[in-house]
C-alpha positions in Angstrom: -60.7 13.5 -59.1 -60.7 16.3 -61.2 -57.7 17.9 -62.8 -57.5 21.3 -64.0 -55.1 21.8 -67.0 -53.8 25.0 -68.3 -52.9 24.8 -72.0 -49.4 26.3 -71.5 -48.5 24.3 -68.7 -47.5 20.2 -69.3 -49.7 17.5 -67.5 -47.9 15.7 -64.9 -48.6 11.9 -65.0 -47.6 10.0 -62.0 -47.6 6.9 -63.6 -44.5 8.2 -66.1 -42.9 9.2 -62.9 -42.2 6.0 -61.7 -41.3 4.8 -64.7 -38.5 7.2 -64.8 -37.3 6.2 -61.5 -37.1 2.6 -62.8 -35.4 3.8 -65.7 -32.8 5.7 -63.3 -32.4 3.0 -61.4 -31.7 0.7 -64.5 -29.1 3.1 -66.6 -26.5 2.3 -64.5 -27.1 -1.5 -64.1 -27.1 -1.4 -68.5 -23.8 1.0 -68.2 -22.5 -0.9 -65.8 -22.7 -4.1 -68.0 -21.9 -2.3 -71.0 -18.4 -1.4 -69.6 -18.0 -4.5 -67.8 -18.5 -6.0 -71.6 -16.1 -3.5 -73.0 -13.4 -4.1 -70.3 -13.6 -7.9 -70.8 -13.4 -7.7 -74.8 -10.2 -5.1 -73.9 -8.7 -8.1 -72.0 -9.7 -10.7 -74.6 -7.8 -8.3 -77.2 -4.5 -8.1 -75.2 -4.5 -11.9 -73.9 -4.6 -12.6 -77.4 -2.2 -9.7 -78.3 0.4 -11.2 -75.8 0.0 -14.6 -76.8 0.4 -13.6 -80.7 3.7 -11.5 -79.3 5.2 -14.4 -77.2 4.8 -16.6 -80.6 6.0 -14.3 -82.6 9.1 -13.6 -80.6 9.5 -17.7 -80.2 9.2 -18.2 -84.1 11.8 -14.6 -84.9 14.5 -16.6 -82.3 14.1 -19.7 -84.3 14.3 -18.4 -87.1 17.8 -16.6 -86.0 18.9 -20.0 -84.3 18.0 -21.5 -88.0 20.0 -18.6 -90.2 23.2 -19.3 -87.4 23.1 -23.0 -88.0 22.6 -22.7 -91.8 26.1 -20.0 -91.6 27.5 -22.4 -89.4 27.0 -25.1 -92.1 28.8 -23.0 -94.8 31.8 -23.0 -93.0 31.2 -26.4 -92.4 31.2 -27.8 -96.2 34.6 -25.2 -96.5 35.6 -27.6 -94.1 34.6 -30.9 -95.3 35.9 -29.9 -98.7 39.5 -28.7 -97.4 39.8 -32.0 -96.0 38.4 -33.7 -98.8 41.0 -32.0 -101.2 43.8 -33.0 -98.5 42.7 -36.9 -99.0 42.6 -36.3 -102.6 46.1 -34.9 -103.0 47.6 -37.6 -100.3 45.7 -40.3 -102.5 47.0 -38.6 -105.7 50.5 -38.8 -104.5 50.3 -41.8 -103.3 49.4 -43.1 -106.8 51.9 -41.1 -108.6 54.7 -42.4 -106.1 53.2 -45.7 -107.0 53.3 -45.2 -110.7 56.6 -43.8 -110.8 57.8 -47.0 -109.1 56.0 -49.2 -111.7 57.6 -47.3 -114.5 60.9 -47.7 -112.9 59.9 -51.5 -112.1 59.3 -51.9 -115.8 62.4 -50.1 -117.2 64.5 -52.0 -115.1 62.9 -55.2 -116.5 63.3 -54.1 -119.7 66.5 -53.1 -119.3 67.5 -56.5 -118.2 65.8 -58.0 -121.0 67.4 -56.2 -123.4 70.9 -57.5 -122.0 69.7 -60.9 -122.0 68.9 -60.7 -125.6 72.3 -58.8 -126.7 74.0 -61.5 -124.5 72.7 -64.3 -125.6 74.0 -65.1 -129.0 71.6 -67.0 -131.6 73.7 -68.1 -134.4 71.9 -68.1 -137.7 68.5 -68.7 -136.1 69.4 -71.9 -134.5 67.7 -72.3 -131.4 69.4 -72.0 -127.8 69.5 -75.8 -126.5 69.9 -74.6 -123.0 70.1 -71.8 -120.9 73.6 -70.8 -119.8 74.7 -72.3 -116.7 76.0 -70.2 -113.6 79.5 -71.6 -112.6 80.2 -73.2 -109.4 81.9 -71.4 -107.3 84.0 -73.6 -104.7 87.2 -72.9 -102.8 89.6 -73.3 -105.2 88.3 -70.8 -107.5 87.8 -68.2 -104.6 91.6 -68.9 -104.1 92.7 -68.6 -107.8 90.0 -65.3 -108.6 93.0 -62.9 -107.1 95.9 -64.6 -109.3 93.4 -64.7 -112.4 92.6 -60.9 -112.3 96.5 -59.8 -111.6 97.7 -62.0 -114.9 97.0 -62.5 -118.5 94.6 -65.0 -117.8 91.9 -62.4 -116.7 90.5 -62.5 -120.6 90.2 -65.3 -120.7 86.8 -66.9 -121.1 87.2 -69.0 -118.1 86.2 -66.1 -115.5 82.5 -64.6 -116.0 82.2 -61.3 -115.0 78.8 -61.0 -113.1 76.4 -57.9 -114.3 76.5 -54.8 -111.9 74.0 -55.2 -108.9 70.8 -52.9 -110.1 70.6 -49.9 -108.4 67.8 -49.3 -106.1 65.5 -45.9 -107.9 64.6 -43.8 -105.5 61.3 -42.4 -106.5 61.1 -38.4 -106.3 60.2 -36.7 -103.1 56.1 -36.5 -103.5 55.0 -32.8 -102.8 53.7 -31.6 -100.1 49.4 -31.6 -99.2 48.5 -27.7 -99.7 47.6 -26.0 -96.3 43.8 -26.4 -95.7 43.5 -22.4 -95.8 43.5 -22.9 -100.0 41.0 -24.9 -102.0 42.2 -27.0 -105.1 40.6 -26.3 -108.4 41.0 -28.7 -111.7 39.7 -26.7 -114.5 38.4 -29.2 -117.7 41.1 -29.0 -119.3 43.3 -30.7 -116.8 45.2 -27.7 -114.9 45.2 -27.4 -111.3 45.1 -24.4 -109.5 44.8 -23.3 -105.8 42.8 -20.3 -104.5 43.1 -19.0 -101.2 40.0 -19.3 -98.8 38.8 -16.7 -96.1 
């Protein structure tokens, strides 16, 4: 077969024809698969979007719950440490109530030691040989006391008068526990102050 060719005009190859149907045909297929790969990498990205969302909500909501816990828990130790204070102060006045009733204990025991010794006489540092004794009280006396105190014969050294009962101390009224709305505050040097919390 003989082909004529004119130098202005292209050759036409049959062969290259065909190739460029195959080539048609194929485009799409390739297209098709490139945006089937591009859609799929889209979803990849927002699966992976959504789950990196849905943890970072989960971890910003626990870390609110964990901010309102740790304010809860300042209010908490205000608490703790009102109370605490309250125990302190009853404890406190409970030890001063119990100090101020030693110290009365022991002036009263004093006191009665001291009239002991003024009336017991030592003469000239001669030693007591025995104690006093108390006298016997019996009927008979008990009948006489009311004639023996309207007479004379009340000085006389017969009739003992007994030493006044001791009077019973009532220890001061300890102060009331400070409301739990103030905080007690002891500063080094020993003063104690309240201040009012919100």
């Amino acid at each position: 077969m003989t082909t004529i060719s004119e130098p202005d005009m292209p050759a036409i190859d049959v062969g290259n024809h065909e190739r460029r149907e195959q080539d048609a045909i194929e485009r799409p297929s390739k297209t098709k698969a490139i945006g089937i790969l591009i859609a799929s990498g889209a979803l990849l990205i927002t699966a992976v979007n959504m789950a990196a969302a849905i943890y970072l909500y989960r971890g910003i909501s626990d870390l609110r719950f964990v901010e309102a816990r740790l304010a809860q828990l300042g209010a908490f130790e205000q608490r703790i440490a009102a109370r605490l204070d309250t125990v302190n102060n009853g404890f406190q006045s409970r030890f001063e109530k119990l100090d101020s009733q030693l110290q009365g204990s022991f002036n009263e025991i004093n006191g009665n030691i001291a009239r002991l010794a003024k009336s017991i006489p030592v003469a000239g540092g001669e030693a007591v040989s025995s104690a006093a004794e108390p006298p016997e009280i019996t009927t008979s006396t008990l009948a006489e006391a009311p004639e023996a105190l309207e007479g004379d014969s009340a000085s006389e050294p017969n009739v003992i008068e007994a030493p006044p009962a001791p009077r019973k101390r009532t220890a001061p009224a300890a102060p009331p526990p400070p409301s739990s709305n103030y905080q007690r505050v002891e500063q080094p040097d020993g003063k104690v102050y309240y201040r009012r919390i919100n």
